[in-house]
C-alpha positions as CSV (number, residue, x, y, z in Angstrom):
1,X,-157.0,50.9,33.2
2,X,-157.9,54.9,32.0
3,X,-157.8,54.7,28.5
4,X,-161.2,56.4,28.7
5,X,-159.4,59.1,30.2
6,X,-159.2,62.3,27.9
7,X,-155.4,62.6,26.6
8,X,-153.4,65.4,26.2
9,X,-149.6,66.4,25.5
10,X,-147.3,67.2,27.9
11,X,-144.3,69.3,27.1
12,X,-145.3,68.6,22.9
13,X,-143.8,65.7,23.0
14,X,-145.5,62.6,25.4
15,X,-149.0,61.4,25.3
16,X,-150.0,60.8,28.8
17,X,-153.5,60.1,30.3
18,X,-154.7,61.4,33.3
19,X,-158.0,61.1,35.5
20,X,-159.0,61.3,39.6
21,X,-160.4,57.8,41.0
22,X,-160.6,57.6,44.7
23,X,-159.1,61.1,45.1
24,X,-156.1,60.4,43.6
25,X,-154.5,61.4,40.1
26,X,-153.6,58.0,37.8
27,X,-151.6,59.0,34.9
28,X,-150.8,56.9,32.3
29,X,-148.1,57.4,30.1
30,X,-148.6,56.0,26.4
31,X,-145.1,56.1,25.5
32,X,-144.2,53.0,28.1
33,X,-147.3,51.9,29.2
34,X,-147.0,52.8,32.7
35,X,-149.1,54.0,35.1
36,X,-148.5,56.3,38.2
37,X,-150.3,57.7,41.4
38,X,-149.3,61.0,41.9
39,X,-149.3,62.6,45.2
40,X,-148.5,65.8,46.8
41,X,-147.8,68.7,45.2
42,X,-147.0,66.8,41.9
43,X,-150.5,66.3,41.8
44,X,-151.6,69.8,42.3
45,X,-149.8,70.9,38.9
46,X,-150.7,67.7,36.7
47,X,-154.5,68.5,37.9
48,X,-154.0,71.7,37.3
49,X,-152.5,71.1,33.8
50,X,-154.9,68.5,33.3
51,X,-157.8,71.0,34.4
52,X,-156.4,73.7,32.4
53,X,-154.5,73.0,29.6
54,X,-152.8,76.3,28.9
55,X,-149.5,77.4,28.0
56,X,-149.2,79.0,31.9
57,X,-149.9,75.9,33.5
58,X,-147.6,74.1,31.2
59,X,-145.2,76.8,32.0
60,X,-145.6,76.2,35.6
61,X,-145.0,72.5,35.2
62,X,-141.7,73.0,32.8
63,X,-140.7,75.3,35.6
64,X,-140.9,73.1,38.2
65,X,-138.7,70.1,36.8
66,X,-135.8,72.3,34.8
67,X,-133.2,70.2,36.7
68,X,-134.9,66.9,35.6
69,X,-134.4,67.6,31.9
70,X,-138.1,68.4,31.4
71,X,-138.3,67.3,27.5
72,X,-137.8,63.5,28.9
73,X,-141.2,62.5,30.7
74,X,-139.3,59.0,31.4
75,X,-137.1,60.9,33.5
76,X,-139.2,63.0,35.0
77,X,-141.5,60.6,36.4
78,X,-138.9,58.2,37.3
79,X,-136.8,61.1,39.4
80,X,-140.1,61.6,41.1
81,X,-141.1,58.5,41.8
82,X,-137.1,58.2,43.4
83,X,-138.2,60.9,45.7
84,X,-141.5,59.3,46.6
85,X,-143.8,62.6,45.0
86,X,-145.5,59.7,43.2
87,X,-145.7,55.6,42.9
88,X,-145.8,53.5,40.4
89,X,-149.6,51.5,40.6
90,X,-148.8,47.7,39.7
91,X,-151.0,45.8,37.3
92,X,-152.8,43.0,38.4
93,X,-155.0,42.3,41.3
94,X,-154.8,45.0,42.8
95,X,-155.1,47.7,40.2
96,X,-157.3,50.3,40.3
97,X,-160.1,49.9,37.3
């Protein structure tokens, strides 16, 4: 689905992929072979890590998710997409390109 998209490392540990189609953020995480929609403010600081890759922005993100135990993007992402911040997107069909 994005594995054109450039990659980079979030929190040293999980290769994710991210990219904008339609105005929203896909990210696709290499580890599980998900993919998610992000929305909201979630998707303010992944585009702005994505934008700017720097140990602030990071920072910011880390910050943001201490109480999800931040080393564990499966957890994050799944805590999130509990509270509705983002949605899984389903293969198939109806899948973005």
């Amino acid at each position: 689905m994005i594995d054109d998209a450039p990659a980079f490392r979030l929190f040293t540990a999980f290769e994710i992929r991210c990219r904008q189609f339609d105005g929203e953020w896909l990210v696709y995480h290499a580890g599980t072979g998900d993919t998610h929609c992000l929305q909201g403010d979630t998707a303010a600081l992944f585009a702005d890590f994505y934008n700017h890759p720097s140990a602030m922005s990071a920072e910011k993100l880390y910050d943001a998710y201490t109480d999800l135990a931040p080393a564990d993007i499966d957890a994050i992402l799944a805590s999130l997409t509990e509270r509705h911040l983002i949605k899984r997107v389903e293969q198939g069909a109806d899948a973005k390109p």
